[in-house]
C-alpha positions in Angstrom: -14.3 -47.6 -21.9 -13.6 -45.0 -24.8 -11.5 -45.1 -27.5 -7.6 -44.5 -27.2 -5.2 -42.8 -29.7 -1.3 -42.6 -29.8 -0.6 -38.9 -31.5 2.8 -37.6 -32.8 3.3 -34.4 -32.8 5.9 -32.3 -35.3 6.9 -29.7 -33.1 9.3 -27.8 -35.8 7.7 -27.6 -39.2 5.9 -24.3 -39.8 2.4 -24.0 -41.1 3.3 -23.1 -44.5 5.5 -27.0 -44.6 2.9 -28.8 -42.6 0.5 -29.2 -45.5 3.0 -30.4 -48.3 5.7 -32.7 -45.6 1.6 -34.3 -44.5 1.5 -35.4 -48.4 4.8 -36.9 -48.6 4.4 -38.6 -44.9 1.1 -40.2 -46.0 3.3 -41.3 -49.6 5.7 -43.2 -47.4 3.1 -45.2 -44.9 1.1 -45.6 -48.2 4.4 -46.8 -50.0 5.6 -48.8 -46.5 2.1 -50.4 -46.5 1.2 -48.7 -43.3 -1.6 -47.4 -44.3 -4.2 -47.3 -47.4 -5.4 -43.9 -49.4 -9.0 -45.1 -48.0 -10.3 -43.1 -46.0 -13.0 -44.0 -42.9 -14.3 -42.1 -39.8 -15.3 -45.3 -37.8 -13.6 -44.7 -34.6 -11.7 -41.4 -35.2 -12.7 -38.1 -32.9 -9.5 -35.9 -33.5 -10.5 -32.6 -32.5 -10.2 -30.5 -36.0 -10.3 -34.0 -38.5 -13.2 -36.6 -38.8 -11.6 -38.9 -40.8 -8.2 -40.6 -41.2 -6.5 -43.4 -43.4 -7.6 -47.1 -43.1 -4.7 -49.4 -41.7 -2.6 -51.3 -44.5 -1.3 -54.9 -44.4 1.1 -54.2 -43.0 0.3 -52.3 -40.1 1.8 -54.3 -37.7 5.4 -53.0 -38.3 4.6 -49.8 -36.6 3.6 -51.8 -33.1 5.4 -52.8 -30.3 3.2 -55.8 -30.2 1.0 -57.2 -33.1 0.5 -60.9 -31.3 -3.0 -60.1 -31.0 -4.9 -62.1 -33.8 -8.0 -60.0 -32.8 -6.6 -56.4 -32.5 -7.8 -54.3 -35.6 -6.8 -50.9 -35.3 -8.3 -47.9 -36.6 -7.8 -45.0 -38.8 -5.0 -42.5 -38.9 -6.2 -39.1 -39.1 -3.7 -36.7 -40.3 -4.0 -33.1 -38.7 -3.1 -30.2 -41.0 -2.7 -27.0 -39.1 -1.1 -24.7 -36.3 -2.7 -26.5 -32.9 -1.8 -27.0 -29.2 -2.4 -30.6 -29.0 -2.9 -32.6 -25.4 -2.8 -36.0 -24.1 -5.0 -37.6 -21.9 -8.9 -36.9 -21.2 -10.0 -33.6 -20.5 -6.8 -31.4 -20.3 -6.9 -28.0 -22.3 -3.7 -26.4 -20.5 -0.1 -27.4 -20.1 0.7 -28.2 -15.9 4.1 -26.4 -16.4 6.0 -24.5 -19.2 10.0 -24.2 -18.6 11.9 -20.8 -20.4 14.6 -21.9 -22.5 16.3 -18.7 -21.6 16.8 -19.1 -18.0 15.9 -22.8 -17.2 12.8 -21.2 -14.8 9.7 -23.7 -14.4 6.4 -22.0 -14.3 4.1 -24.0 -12.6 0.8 -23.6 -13.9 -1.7 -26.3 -12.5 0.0 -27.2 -9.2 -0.7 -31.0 -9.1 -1.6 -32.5 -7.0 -3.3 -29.8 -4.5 -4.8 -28.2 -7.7 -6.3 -29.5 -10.7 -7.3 -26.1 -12.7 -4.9 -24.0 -14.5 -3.9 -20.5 -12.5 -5.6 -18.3 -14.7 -3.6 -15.2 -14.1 -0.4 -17.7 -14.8 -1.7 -19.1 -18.3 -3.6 -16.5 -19.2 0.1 -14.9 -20.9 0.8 -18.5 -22.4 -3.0 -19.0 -23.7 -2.5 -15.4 -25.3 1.1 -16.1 -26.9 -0.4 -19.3 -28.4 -3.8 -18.2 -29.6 -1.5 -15.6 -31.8 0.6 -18.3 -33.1 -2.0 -20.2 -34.2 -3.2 -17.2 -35.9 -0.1 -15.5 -37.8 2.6 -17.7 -36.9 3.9 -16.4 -34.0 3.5 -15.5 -30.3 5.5 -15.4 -27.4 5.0 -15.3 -23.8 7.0 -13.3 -21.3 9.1 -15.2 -18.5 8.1 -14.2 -14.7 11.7 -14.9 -14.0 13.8 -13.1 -16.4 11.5 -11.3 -18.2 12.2 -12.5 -21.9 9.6 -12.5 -24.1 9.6 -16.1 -25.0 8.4 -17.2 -28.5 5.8 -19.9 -27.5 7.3 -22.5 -29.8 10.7 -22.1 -27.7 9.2 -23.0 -24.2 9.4 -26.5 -23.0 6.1 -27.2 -22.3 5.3 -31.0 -19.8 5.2 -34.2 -21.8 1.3 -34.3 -22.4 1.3 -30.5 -24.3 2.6 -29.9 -27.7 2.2 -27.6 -30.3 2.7 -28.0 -33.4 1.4 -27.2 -37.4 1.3 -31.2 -37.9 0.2 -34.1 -36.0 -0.8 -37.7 -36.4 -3.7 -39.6 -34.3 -2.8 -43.6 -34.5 -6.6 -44.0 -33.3 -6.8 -48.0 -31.6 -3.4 -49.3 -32.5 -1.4 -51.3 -30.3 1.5 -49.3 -29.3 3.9 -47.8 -31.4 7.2 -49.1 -31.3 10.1 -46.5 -30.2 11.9 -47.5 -33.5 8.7 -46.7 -35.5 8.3 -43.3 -33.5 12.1 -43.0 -34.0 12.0 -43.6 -37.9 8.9 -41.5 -38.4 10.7 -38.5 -37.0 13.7 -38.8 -39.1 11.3 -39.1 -42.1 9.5 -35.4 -41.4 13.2 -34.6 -40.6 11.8 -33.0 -37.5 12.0 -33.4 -33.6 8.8 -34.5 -32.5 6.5 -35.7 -29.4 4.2 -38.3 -28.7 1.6 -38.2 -26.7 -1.1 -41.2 -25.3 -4.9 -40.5 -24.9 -8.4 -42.1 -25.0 -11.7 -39.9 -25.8 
């Protein structure tokens, strides 16, 4: 079984705007009656946030499909804070990062003969990011042209994402693209969604 999250993912605002833009966000799904200001960790296993905001009434205009009588979903954690973020079960690495610079794809797990990052290939990426998530910034050099990439600027595959503000829909229905859409023009950002189950 497990339980199943739908994350978005800022992938613009810096760590000094996540915390204050987090405040407004959780204003407008308070004011949109989205969510509540309760807060409850039944069913919420973010990695860095225990606890997230109980579901409002009306919840259901976020969905997709609400014509489940039975579906109750879960918290939604707001996450705070410079983090790579991943979808799916078990993944820590990105498959492939591609350089904005000179459109080269670095192919990092080679699915589907290998299922384990190249640690020689990440090892540049995992460095770049660990000092973003420090101070800010980090950057990674391309094997093809040999820019050093801010790590922020590389397109990374759908199910990696970093970003200084995230938030984990834990055991909602699906989000509706014109939720996702509306959600990302409130944080004025572009963003990325990801699905996973812990």
């Amino acid at each position: 079984m497990g339980d199943y999250f739908e994350r978005i993912v800022d992938v613009e605002v810096t760590g000094e705007e996540a915390g204050p833009l987090a405040g407004r966000m959780v204003d407008w799904m308070v004011g949109e009656g989205l969510i509540t200001r309760e807060l409850s960790s039944d069913g919420v296993y973010s990695l860095t946030v225990d606890e997230g905001y109980v579901p409002g009434p009306n919840w259901a205009r976020a969905v997709a499909d609400s014509s489940d009588p039975d579906w109750l979903p879960g918290p939604v954690a707001v996450i705070v804070g410079r983090d790579h973020h991943v979808g799916g079960q078990g993944a820590d690495e990105a498959a492939y990062a591609v350089c904005p610079r000179c459109r080269n794809k670095t192919v990092i797990i080679d699915y589907p003969e290998e299922f384990e990052a190249k640690e020689e290939v990440w090892q540049p990426f995992k460095d770049g990011i660990a000092a973003w998530k420090e101070t800010g910034e980090g950057s990674a050099p391309c094997s093809a042209c040999g820019a050093s990439v801010p790590v922020t600027q590389w397109q990374w595959e759908p199910d990696f994402a970093l970003g200084a503000l995230a938030f984990d829909f834990w055991g909602w229905p699906p989000l509706s693209a014109r939720f996702c859409a509306t959600l990302s023009r409130q944080l004025g950002h572009r963003t990325v969604e990801h699905m996973g189950k812990f």
